[in-house]
C-alpha positions as CSV (number, residue, x, y, z in Angstrom):
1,X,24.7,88.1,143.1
2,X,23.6,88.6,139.5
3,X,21.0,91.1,140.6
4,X,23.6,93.1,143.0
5,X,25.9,93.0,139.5
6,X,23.2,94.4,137.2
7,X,22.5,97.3,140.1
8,X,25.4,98.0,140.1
9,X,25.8,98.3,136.3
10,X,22.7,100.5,136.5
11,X,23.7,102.8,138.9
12,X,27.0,103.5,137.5
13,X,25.4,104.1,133.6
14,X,23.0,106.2,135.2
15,X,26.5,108.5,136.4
16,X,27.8,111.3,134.4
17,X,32.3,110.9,134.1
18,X,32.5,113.8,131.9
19,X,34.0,117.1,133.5
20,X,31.6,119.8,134.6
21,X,31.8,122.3,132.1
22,X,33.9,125.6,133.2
23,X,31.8,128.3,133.7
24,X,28.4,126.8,132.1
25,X,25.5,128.9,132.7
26,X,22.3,126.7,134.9
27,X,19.5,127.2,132.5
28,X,19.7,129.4,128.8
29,X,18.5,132.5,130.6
30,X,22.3,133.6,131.9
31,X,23.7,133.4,128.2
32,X,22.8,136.5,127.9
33,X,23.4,138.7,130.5
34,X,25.9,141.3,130.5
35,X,28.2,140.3,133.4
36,X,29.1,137.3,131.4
37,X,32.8,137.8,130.0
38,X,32.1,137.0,126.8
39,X,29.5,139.5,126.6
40,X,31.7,141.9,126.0
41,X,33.5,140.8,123.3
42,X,30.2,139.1,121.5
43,X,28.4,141.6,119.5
44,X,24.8,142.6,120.0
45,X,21.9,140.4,119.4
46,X,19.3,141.9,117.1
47,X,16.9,143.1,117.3
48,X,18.3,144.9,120.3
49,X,15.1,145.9,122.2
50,X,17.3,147.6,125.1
51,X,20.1,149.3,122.8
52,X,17.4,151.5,121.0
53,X,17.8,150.3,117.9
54,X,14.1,149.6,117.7
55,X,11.8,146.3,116.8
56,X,10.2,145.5,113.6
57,X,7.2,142.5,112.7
58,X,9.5,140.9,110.4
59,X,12.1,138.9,111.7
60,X,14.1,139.5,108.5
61,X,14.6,143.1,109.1
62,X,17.0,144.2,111.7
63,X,18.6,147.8,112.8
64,X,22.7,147.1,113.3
65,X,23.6,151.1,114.1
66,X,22.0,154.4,114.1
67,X,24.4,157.3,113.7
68,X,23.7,161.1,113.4
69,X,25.9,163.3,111.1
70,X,25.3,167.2,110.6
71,X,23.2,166.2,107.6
72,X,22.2,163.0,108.2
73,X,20.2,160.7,110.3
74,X,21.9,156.9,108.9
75,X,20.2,153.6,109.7
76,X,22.4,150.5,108.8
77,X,20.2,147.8,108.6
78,X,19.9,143.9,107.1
79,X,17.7,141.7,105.7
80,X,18.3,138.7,105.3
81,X,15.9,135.1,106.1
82,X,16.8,132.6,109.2
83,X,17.4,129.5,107.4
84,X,17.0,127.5,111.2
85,X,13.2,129.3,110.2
86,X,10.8,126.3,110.1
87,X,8.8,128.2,107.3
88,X,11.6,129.2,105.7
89,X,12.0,128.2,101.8
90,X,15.9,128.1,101.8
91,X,16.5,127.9,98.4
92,X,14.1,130.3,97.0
93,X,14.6,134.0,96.1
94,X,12.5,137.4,97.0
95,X,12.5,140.4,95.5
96,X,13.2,143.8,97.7
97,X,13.5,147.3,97.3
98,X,12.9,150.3,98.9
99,X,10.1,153.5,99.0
100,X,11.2,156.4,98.1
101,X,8.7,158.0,100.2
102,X,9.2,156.3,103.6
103,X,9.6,158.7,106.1
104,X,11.0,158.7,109.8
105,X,8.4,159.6,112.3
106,X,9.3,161.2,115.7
107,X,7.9,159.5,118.8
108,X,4.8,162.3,119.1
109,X,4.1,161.9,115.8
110,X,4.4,165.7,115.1
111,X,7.7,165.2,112.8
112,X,8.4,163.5,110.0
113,X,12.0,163.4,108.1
114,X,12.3,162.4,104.5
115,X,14.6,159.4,102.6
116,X,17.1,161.4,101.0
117,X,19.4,158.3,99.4
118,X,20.0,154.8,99.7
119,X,23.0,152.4,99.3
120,X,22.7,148.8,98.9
121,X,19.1,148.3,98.3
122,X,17.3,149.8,95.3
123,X,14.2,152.1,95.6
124,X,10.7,151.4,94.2
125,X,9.6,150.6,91.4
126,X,13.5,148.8,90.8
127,X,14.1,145.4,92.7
128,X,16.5,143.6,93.7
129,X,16.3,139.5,93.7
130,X,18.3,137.5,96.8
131,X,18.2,134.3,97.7
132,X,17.1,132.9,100.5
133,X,20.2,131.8,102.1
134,X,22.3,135.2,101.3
135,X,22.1,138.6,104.1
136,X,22.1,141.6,102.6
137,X,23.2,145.1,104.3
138,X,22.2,148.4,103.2
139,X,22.2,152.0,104.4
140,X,19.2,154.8,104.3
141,X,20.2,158.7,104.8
142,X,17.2,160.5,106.1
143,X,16.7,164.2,106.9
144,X,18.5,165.0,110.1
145,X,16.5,164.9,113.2
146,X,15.8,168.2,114.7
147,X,17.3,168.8,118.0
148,X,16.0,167.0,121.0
149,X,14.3,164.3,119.0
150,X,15.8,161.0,120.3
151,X,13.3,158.3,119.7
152,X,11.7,157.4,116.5
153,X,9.9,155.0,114.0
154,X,10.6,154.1,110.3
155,X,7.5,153.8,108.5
156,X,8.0,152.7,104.8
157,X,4.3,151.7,104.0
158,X,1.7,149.2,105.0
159,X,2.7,145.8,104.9
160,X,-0.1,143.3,104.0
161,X,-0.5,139.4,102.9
162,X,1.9,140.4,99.6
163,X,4.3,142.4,101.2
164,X,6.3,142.8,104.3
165,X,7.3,146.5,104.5
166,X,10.5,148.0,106.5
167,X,9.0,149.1,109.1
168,X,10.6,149.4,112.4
169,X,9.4,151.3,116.0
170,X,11.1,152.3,118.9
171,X,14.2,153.5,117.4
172,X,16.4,155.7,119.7
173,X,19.1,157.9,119.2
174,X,21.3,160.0,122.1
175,X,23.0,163.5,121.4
176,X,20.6,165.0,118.7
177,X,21.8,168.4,119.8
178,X,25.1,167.8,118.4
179,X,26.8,166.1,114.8
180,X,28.6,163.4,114.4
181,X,32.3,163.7,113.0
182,X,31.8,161.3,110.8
183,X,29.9,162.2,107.2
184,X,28.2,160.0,104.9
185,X,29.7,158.9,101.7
């Protein structure tokens, strides 16, 4: 009788009584597919390899929009560390800026555009210092891309062991024939 008790006991432990969740996806894979309902009202996870706005080495870079004006070509971008990063030193600081000779590279190569101004990020030789645990966004105006160029890198230089460069491929942008309404400030 004790053993038919203690089975008992262990079968019924062994039982979930919570609820099934409403709507929970099988395995991590559907959290991000589009016909998800919150999908739509979640933004974009970056970097967004299908939304063109390119992939860099370093996580800490990312592309948020890409927008074309009638001078223009504008990259909103952020850097900014993951502090869930297992390498990351959280409480530290870094030092960033920006070359004023990075360019924007059309897919053939045969292109390049030029950095006209930046906000929210200093160009070389100034720095800037952030911490570790603070996101930073900034905005790069770059010669206007010529009509019926639609995909394109950033090169800013070489990164090596000392630096990490902004440097970002696969970039793509739709209607380069016509201008945005919207101008820079």
């Amino acid at each position: 009788m004790k053993a038919l008790a203690a089975l008992i006991l262990l079968v019924s432990a062994c039982t979930s009584h919570r609820p099934s969740a409403v709507n929970a996806p099988a395995d991590g894979a559907e959290y991000y597919l589009p016909s998800q309902p919150l999908a739509v009202t979640k933004s974009r996870l970056y970097p967004d390899p299908q939304g063109g706005l390119g992939h860099s080495q370093d996580p800490d870079i990312r592309v948020t929009d890409i927008r074309l004006t009638a001078s223009y070509t504008v990259l909103y971008m952020t850097f900014g560390k993951d502090k869930n990063d297992r390498n990351n030193n959280y409480w530290s600081t870094s030092s960033i800026s920006f070359n004023p000779k990075a360019v924007l590279v059309s897919s053939d190569g045969k292109k390049t555009y030029s950095l006209i101004k930046t906000e929210g990020i200093p160009t070389s030789p100034g720095s800037r210092d952030i911490r570790n645990d603070e996101k930073i966004t900034f905005i790069l105006y770059f010669e206007r891309l010529d009509q019926g160029v639609e995909t394109f890198d950033l090169f800013e230089c070489k990164s090596d062991n000392q630096n990490s460069c902004f440097n970002v491929e696969g970039m793509t942008v739709q209607g380069s024939a016509g201008a945005s309404s919207q101008l820079p400030k």
